[in-house]
N, CA and C atoms as an extended XYZ file, in Angstrom:
165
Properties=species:S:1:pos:R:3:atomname:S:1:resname:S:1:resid:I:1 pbc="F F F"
N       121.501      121.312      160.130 N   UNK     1
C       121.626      120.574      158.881 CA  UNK     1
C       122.157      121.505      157.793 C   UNK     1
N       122.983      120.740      156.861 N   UNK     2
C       123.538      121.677      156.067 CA  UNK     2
C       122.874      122.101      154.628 C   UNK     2
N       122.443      122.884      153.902 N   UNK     3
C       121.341      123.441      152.780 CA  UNK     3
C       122.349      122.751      151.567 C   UNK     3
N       121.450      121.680      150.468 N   UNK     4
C       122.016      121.740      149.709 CA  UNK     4
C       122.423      123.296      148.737 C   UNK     4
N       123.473      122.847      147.709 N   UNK     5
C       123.495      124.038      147.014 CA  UNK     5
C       122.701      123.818      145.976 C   UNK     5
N       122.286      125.220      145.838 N   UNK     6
C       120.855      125.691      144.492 CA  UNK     6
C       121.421      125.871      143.162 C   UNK     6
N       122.622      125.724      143.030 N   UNK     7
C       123.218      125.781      141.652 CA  UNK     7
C       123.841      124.529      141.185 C   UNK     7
N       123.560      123.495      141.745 N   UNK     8
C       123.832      122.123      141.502 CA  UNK     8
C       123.141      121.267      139.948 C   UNK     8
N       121.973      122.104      139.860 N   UNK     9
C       121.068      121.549      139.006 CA  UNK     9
C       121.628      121.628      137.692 C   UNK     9
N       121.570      123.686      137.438 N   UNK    10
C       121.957      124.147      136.538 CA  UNK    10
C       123.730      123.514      136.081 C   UNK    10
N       124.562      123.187      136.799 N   UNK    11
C       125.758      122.249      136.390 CA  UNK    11
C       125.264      121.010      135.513 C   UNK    11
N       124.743      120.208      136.198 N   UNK    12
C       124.079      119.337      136.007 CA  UNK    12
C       123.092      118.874      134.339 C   UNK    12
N       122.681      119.792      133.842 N   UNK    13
C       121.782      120.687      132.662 CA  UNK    13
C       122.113      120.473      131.662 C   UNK    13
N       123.627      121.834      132.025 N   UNK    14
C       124.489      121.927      131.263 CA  UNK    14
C       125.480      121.300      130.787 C   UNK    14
N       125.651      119.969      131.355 N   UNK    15
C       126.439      118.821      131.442 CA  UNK    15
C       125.798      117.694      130.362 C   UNK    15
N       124.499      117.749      130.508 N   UNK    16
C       123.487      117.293      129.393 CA  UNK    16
C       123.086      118.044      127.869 C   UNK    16
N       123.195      119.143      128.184 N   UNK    17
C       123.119      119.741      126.633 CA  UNK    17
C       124.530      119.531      125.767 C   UNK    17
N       125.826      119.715      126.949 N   UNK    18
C       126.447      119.220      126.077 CA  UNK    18
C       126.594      117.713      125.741 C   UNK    18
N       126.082      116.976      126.286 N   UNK    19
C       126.062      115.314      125.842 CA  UNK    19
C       125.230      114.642      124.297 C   UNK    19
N       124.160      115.945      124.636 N   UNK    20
C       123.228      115.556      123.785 CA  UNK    20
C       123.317      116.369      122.316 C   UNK    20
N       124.113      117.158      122.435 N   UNK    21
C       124.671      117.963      121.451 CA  UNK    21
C       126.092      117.034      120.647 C   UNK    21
N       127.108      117.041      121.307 N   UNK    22
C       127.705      115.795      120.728 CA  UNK    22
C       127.238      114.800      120.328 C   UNK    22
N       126.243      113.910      120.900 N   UNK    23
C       125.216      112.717      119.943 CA  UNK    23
C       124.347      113.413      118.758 C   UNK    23
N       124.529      114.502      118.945 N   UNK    24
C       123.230      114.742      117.800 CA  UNK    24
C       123.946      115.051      116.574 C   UNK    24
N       125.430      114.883      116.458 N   UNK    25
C       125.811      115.153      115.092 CA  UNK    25
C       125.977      113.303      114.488 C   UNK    25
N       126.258      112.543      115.054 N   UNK    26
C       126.280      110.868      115.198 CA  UNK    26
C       125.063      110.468      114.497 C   UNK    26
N       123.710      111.012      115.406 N   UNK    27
C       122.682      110.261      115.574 CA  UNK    27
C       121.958      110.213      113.707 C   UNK    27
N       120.955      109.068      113.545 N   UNK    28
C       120.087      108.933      113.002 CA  UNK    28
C       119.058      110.083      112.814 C   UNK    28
N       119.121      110.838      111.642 N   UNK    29
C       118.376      111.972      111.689 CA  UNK    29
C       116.760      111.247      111.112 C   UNK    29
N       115.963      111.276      111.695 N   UNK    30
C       114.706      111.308      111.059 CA  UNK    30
C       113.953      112.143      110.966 C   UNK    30
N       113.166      112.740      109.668 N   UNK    31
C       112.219      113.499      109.583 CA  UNK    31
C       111.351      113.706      110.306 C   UNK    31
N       110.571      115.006      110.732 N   UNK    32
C       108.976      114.951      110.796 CA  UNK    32
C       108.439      114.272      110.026 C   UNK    32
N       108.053      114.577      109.236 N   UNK    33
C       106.993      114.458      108.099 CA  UNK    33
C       106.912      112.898      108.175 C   UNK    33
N       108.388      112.092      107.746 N   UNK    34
C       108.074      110.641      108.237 CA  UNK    34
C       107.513      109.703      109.044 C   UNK    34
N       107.530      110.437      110.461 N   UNK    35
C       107.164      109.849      111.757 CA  UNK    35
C       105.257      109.862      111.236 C   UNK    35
N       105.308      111.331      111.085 N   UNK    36
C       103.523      111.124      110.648 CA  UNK    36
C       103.088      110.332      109.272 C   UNK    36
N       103.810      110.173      108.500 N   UNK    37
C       103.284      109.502      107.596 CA  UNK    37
C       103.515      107.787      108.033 C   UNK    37
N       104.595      107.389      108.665 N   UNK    38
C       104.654      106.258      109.848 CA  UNK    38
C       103.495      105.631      110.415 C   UNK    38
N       103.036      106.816      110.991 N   UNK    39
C       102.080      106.438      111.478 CA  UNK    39
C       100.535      106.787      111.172 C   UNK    39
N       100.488      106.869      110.170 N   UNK    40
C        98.993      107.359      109.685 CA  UNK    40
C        99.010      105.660      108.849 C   UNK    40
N       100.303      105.762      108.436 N   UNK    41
C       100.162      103.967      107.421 CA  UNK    41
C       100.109      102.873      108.276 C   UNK    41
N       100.268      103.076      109.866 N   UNK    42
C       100.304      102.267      110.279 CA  UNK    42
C        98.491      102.372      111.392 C   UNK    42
N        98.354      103.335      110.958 N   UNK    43
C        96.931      103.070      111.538 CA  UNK    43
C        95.652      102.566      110.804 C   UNK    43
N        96.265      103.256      109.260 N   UNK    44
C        95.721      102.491      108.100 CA  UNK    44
C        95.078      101.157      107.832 C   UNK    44
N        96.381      100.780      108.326 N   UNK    45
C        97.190       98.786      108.295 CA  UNK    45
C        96.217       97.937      109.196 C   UNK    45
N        96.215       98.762      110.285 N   UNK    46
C        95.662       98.612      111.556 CA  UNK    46
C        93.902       97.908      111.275 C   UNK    46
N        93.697       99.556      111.027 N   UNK    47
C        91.932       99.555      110.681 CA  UNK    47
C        91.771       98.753      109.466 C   UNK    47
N        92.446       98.472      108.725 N   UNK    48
C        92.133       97.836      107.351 CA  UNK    48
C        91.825       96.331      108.267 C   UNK    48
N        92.967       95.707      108.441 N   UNK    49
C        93.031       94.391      109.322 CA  UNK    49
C        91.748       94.045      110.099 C   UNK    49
N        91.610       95.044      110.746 N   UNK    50
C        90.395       95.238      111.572 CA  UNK    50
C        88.910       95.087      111.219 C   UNK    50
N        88.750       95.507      109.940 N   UNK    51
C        87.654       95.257      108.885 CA  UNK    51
C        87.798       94.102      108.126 C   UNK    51
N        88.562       93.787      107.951 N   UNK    52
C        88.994       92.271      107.162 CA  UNK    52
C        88.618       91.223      108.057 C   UNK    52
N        89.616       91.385      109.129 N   UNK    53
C        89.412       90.000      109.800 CA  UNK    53
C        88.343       89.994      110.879 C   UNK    53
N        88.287       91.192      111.236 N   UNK    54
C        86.327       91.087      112.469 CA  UNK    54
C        87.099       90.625      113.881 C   UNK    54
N        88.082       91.205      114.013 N   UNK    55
C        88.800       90.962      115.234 CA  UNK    55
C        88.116       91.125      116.148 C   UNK    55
């Protein structure tokens, strides 16, 4: 049987960093800081609801 080759991956990788490097000048930049404040208001929202209505 014939051994795949062990350097297949690393092609492969590197084929992705550059993909994801070209999208990342495109993409939607969002903050840290947003994502957590996102979601601290949305757990807020959550528990508030939760006390209100006796779910």
């Amino acid at each position: 049987m014939a051994k795949k080759s062990s350097n297949a991956g690393f092609h492969s990788a590197a084929g992705l960093i550059r993909y994801f490097d070209a999208e990342e000048k495109s993409s939607l930049k969002i903050p840290p800081w947003l994502v957590v404040a996102m979601s601290i208001a949305t757990m807020v929202l959550v528990t508030a609801a939760h006390l209100i209505y006796k779910l």
